[in-house]
N, C-alpha and C positions, 0 to 999 in steps of 0.2 A: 504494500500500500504506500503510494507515494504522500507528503507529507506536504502542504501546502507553506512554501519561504513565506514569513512575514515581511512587511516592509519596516526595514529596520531605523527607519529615521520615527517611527511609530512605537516603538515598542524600547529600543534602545533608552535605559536611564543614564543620564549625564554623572559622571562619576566626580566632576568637579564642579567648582562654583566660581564665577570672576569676582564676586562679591564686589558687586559694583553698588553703589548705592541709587536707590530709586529713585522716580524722577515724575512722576503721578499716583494718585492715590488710586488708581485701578491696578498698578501694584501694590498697595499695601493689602499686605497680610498678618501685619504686626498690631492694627487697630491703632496706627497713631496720627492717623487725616485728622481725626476730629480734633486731637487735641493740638495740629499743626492749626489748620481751620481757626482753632478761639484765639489763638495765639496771634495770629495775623487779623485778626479784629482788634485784638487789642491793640496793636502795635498802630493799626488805623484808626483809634477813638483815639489817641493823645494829641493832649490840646494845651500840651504846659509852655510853659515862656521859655525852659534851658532845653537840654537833649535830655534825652532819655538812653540808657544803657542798658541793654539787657542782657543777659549770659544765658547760653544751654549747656548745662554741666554733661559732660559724658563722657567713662574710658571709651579708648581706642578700638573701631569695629563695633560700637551701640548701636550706629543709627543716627546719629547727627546731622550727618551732610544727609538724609534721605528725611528727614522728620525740617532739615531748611529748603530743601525741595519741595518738601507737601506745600510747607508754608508761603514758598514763592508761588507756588500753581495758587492756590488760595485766593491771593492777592491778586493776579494777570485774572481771575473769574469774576474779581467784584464788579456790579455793575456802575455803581459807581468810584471816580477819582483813584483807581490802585495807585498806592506808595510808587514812587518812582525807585527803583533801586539804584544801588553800589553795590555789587558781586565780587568783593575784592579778597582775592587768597592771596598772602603773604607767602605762602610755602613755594608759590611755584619763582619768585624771587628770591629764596634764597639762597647766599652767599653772593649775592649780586653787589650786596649793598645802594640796592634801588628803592628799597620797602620805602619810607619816606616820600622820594618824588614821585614815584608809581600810584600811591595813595592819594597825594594832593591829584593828580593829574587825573586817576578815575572819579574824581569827586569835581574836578570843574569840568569833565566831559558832560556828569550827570544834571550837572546843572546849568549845560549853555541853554538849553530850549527851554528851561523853566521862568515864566511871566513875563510881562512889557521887554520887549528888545534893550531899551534906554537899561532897563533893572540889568539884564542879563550879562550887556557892556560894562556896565560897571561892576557886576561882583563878579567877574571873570577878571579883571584889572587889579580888584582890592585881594582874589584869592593869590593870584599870582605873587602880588607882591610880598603877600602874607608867609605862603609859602613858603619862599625865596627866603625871606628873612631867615624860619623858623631853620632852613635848611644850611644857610651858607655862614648865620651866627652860632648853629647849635643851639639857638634858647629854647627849643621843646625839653634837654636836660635840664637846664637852669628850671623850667617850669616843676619838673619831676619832683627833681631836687627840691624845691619848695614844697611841695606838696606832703612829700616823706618827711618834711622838717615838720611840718603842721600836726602830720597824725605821729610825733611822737620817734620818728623813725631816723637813726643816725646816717650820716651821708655815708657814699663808699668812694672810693679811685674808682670805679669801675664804672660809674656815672661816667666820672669823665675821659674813661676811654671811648667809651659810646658815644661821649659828644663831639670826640676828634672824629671817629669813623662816620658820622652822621655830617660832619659837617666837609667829610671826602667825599662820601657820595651825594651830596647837597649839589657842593661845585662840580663835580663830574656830571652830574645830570642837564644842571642849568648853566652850564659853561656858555659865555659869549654875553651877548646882549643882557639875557634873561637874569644873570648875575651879578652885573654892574648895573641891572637898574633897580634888584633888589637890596644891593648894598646900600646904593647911594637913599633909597627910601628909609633903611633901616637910620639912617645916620642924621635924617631928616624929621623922623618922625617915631614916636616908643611902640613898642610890639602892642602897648593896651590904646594906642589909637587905634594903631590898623585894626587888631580885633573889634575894639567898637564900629568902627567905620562900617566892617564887613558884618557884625552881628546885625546894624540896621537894616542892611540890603535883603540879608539870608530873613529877618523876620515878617520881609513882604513876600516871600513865598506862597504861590496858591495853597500849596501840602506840604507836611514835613517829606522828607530824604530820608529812607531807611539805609542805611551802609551796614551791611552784612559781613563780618570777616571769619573766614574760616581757616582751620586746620593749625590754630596759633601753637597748638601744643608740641605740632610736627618743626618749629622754628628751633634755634639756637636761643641759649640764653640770654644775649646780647639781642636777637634779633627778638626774641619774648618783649623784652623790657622795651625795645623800639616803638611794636606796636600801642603797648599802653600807654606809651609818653604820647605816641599821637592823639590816643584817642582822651587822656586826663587833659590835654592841652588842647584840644576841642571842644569836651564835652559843654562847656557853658555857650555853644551858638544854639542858637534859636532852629526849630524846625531841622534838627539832625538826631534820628533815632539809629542807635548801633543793636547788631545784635551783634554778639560773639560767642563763637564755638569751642571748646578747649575744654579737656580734661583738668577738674580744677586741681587736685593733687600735681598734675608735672607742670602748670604754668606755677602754683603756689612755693614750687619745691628752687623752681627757675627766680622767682622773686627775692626768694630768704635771699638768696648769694649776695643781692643789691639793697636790702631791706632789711639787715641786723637780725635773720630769720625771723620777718613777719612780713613775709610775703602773704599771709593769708590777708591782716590787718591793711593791706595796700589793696587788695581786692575790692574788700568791702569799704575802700575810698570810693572807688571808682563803677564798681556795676550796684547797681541800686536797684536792679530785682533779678532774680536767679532760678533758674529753671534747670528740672534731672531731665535728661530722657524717658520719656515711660517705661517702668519695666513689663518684660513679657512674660504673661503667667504659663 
């Protein structure tokens, strides 16, 4: 009796997984659309005068990058005004020493076509120069550094290697024109002009800017501490919601080195609500 071949593209089970992470909720089989869904409501009801910071606490392989996916489909479905985003990963720069201009730079892309042309002209002008300062003076560490003085926390040397390195790839990035006319601004005018100047322009926004950063945990320690100087040295503009992604044990662990181990206590400077991944029963 002859035995009828299956078709084996039917029948064959996948012995492996890419474990890539998802990218709509018709793949979720984890059950965490919904709790992406409320989360991307809320991030769309805030109506405060500073930023807002949120954190998704989760180890490595939880479900992070596929729980900020549900959340960005979420958002592209509202019918009304979706968050404009920032989809900025640090990790795929690093060792660049680019993190810094790369960040300022996908955050004036997000915001050239945002309100009146006359608006858009000018806080493209005021971001630049803002930038520029932050990058070619190194005062995002200066801001740090104050910040860790506030909550208690002793300075390191290592602050101010970051500020040398930060202020290499500042001038390599914006080498030429774009640097001599952030210098000559800086020298002209204090870092707490230009952010007001630019805080007024960013507060006539139709909608706040969600800026999304992911995979911070996958960074260098040096490069950990980069991104949070960016975002503690932002956090007070108007209409700018972060979320960020990160295992908080390896960025917490990455902070103590800078922070008289209280890297945790520098944490909760800076994110001011905090979310786990859901767990899977």
């Amino acid at each position: 009796m002859k035995r009828r071949r299956r078709n084996s593209a039917k029948t064959t089970v996948q012995a492996y997984s890419a474990d890539r992470p998802i990218v709509s909720k018709r793949q979720d089989i984890l059950g965490r659309a919904k709790f992406a869904a409320r989360l991307a409501d809320d991030l769309h009801n805030w109506s405060g005068d500073d930023s807002l910071v949120v954190a998704l606490y989760g180890t490595w392989g939880s479900g992070k990058t596929s729980v900020k996916n549900l959340l960005l489909e979420a958002n592209r479905k509202r019918r009304r005004l979706p968050l404009k985003i920032v989809d900025f990963n640090p990790w795929q720069l690093s060792g660049t020493g680019g993190i810094p201009a790369s960040f300022f730079r996908e955050l004036g892309l997000a915001l050239g076509d945002q309100g009146p042309k006359r608006d858009v002209e000018k806080r493209a002008k005021r971001l630049k120069t803002y930038a520029g300062t932050l990058s070619v003076m190194g005062t995002t560490t200066d801001l740090v550094g104050t910040a860790l003085q506030l909550a208690g926390v002793p300075g390191s040397t290592m602050l101010k290697n970051i500020g040398r390195g930060m202020k290499s790839a500042g001038t390599t990035a914006k080498a030429g024109s774009e640097t001599l006319s952030a210098m000559h601004d800086a020298e002209s005018k204090s870092l707490e002009a230009q952010k007001s100047e630019l805080a007024e322009l960013l507060a006539r926004l139709p909608q706040p800017l969600l800026v999304v950063i992911d995979d911070i945990d996958r960074l260098t320690t040096s490069e950990i501490l980069q991104v949070f100087q960016l975002v503690k040295a932002n956090a007070d503009f108007p209409c700018l919601i972060y979320l960020l992604l990160f295992e908080r044990e390896v960025v917490g662990k990455a902070l103590d080195e800078v922070s008289g181990g209280k890297g945790t206590e520098f944490l909760e400077k800076i994110v001011q609500v905090g979310y786990h991944v859901p767990q899977v029963s």
